[in-house]
N, C-alpha and C positions, 0 to 999 in steps of 0.2 A: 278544287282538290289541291293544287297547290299550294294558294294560301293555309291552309288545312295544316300540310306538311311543314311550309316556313314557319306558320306557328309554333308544334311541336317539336323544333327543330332546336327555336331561339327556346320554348320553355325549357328543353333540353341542356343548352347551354348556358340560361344563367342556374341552373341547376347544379351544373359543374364549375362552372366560376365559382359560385357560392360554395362548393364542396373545396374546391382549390385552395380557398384563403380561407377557409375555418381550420384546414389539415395543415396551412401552413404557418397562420398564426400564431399557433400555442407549440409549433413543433420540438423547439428547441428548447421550452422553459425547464425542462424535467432534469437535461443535461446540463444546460448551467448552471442548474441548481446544486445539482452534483460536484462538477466542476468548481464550483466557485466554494465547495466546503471543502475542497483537500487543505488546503494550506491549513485551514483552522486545525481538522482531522489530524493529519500529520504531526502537527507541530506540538501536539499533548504528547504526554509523557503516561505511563498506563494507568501513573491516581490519580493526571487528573483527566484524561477520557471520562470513565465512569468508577468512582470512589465505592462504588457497591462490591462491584464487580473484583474491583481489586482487594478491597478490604477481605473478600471472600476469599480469593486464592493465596492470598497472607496466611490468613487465619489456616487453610487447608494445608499448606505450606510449613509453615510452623510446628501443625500439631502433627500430620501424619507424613513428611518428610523428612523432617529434620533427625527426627528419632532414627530413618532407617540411614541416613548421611551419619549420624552417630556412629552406628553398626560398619558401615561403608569406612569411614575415616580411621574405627580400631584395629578391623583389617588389614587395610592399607599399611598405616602406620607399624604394626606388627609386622607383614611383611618388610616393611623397608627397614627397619631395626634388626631383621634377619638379614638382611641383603648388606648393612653396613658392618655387621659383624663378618660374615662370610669374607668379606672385600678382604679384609684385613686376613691375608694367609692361613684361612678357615682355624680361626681363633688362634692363630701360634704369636701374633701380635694384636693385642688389645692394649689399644690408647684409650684411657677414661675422656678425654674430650667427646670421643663419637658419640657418649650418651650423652655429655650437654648439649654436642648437637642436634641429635635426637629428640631432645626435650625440647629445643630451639623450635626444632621442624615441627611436630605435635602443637605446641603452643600456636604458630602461626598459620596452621591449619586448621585448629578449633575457632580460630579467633574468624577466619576467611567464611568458615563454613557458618558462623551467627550471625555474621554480618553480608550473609549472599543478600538480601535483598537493598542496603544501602550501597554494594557493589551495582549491582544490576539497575538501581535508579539514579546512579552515577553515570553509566554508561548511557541511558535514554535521556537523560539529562539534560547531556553534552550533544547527543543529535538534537535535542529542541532546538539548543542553542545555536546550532546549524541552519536549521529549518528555518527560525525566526530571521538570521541574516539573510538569506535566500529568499526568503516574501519580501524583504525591504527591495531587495534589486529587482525581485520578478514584478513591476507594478502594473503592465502591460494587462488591462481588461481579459476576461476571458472569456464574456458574455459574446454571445452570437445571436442576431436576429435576420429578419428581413424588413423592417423599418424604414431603412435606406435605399428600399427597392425602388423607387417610384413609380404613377404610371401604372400597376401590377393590374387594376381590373380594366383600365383602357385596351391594353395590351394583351389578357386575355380574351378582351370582346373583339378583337379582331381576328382571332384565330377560327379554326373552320371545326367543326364537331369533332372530327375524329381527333385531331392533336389534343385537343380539349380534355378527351375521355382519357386520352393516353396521360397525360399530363397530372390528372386526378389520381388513376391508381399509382404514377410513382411515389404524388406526392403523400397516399395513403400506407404505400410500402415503407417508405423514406418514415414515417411517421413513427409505424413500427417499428423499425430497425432503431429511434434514435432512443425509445423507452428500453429496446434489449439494451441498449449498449450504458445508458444510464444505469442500468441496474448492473451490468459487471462494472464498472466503477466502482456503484456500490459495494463489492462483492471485495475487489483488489483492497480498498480502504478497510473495509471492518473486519476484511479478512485476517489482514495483517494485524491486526488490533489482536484478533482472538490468538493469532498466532505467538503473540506475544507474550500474553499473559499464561499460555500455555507453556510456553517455554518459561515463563517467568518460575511458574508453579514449580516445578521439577529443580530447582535452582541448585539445590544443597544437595545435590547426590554427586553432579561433577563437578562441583567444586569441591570434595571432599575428596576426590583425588588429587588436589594439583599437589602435593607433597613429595609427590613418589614419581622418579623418573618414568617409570612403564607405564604406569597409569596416567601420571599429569594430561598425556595427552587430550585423555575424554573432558578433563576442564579446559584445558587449552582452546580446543573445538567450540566447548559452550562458549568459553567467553567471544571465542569470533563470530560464532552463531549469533551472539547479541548487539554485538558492532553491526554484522552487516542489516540486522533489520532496523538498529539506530540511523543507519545511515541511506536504506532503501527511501526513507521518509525526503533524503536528501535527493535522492535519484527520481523519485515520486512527482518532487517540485521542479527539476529543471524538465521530466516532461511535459507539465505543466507551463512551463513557461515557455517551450517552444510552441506547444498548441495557442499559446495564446497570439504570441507573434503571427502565425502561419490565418488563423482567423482574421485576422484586421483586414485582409485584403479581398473577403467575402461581400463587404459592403461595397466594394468601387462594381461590383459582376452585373451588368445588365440584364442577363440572362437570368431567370430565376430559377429553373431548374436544373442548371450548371452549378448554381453556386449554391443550391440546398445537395445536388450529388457529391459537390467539391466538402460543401462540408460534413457531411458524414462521411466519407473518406480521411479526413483527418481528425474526426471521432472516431473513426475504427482504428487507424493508425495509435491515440491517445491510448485507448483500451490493451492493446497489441502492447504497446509501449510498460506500461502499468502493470501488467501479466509478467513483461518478463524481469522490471526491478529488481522481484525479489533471488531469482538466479543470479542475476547479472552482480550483486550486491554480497552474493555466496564467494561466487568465483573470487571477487576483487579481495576480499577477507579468507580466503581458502579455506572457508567454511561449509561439512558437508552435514 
C-alpha cells in the first residue's frame, strides 16, 4: 500500500515540475515583447505610426474643421477689432495704425490656422528627436527570463508535494497577471497614439483663437496639450529604462519564485509608472 501511495505521489510531482517549467518558461515572452516595442512605438511621430490612420484624420480635419475654425477665427477676429477700437476712448481716438494692425493679427492667424497641422508635426517631431537620443543612452536589455536559473528541475525534485503544489499555482497566477499587465502596456502605448491623433484632429478650432487675448488661451492650452504628450514619449522611456536596469539583477536570484514575484512587482510597478506619464507630463506643461 505504501509503495502504491510513493508512487502516486512521485506521479504527482513530476506532474507539477512539469506544470512549473511549462508556466515558467514562456512566462515572460509576452512582456518583453511589449516592452521591447516602446522605444520603436514612441519614438514615431503620428504619419509615421500608421500613414492610414493619419492620412484619414488630415483628410477629416481639412474638410470638416477647418471650415468651422474659419467661422471661429471671423468671430474671434471681429471681436478683437471691436475690442481695439473700444480700447481707444470708445472711438474718441482712432489711430488708422490699429487697422494695419488688425490686418497684421487676421493675416497671422489665417496663416497659423492652414498650417495647424505642419505646427503640430513640428512639435511631435521635436519629441522624436528626444526619444531617438534617449534609446541611444537607455541601451541596458530589457528582456527578462529564467535561463540563468540553473539547477530549476533538481531543485524542484527535491521539494516535498505540497510546496510543489503551492509553487505551481503561483507560478500559474504569476503567469496570468504577467499577460494582464502586458496588455495594459499595450493599452498606455496605442493609447496615447489614438490620443494623439485625436487631439491632432481637432487642431484648427484652438488654434484659431490664438489672436485674441481672451480667447488665446484655449490655443495656448492646446498647444501645451501637444508638448506634454510629445514629451510623455520622453517620460515613457526613462520608465523604461529604470525597468530595465532594476531587471538585470533577477538573473543573480537563486530563488525562483522570489525572483518570478520580484519581477512582476517591477512589471506592475512599470505599468503604475506608464499610467501615470501622461498626468505627470500635463502637470510639467500646465496643460489641462
Amino acid at each position: 500500500m505504501q509503495s502504491i501511495l510513493d508512487n502516486i505521489t512521485e506521479w504527482l510531482k513530476l506532474m507539477l515540475i512539469d506544470g512549473i517549467i511549462t508556466n515558467l518558461s514562456g512566462m515572460f515572452d509576452s512582456v518583453n515583447q511589449k516592452v521591447g516595442e516602446i522605444a520603436g512605438q514612441v519614438g514615431l511621430t503620428p504619419a509615421g505610426w500608421n500613414a492610414g490612420v493619419f492620412s484619414m484624420i488630415r483628410n477629416l480635419s481639412e474638410s470638416v474643421i477647418v471650415p468651422i475654425a474659419g467661422v471661429i477665427l471671423a468671430f474671434v477676429m471681429t471681436y478683437e477689432l471691436i475690442q481695439m477700437v473700444i480700447e481707444r476712448n470708445n472711438l474718441h481716438e482712432i489711430d488708422t495704425w490699429i487697422f494695419f494692425k488688425w490686418i497684421f493679427k487676421t493675416f497671422v492667424a489665417v496663416l497659423i490656422v492652414t498650417n495647424t497641422f505642419n505646427i503640430v508635426m513640428g512639435i511631435f517631431e521635436m519629441g522624436q528627436q528626444v526619444v531617438n537620443s534617449a534609446a541611444g543612452v537607455i541601451s541596458t536589455g530589457t528582456s527578462v527570463g529564467i535561463d540563468n536559473l540553473t539547477d530549476l528541475e533538481t531543485r524542484l525534485a527535491a521539494m516535498e508535494l505540497g510546496p510543489l503544489f503551492g509553487l505551481w499555482f503561483q507560478s500559474l497566477f504569476i503567469g496570468l497577471t504577467m499577460h494582464i499587465l502586458s496588455l495594459c502596456i499595450f493599452l498606455v502605448i496605442y493609447g496615447r497614439m489614438i490620443e494623439i491623433y485625436l487631439v491632432t484632429s481637432v487642431g484648427p478650432i484652438p488654434m484659431a483663437t490664438m489672436a485674441n487675448r481672451e480667447w488665446g488661451s484655449i490655443g495656448q492650452n492646446y498647444l501645451r496639450s501637444l508638448l506634454a504628450l510629445a514629451f510623455q514619449a520622453f517620460l515613457i522611456m526613462v520608465c523604461v529604462g529604470i525597468y530595465a536596469v532594476l531587471v538585470q539583477s533577477i538573473a543573480t536570484e537563486t530563488d525562483v519564485i522570489a525572483a518570478v514575484w520580484t519581477t512582476m512587482g517591477y512589471t506592475v510597478l512599470l505599468c503604475f509608472t506608464l499610467f501615470k506619464t501622461g498626468s505627470l507630463a500635463k502637470s510639467v506643461f500646465n496643460a489641462h
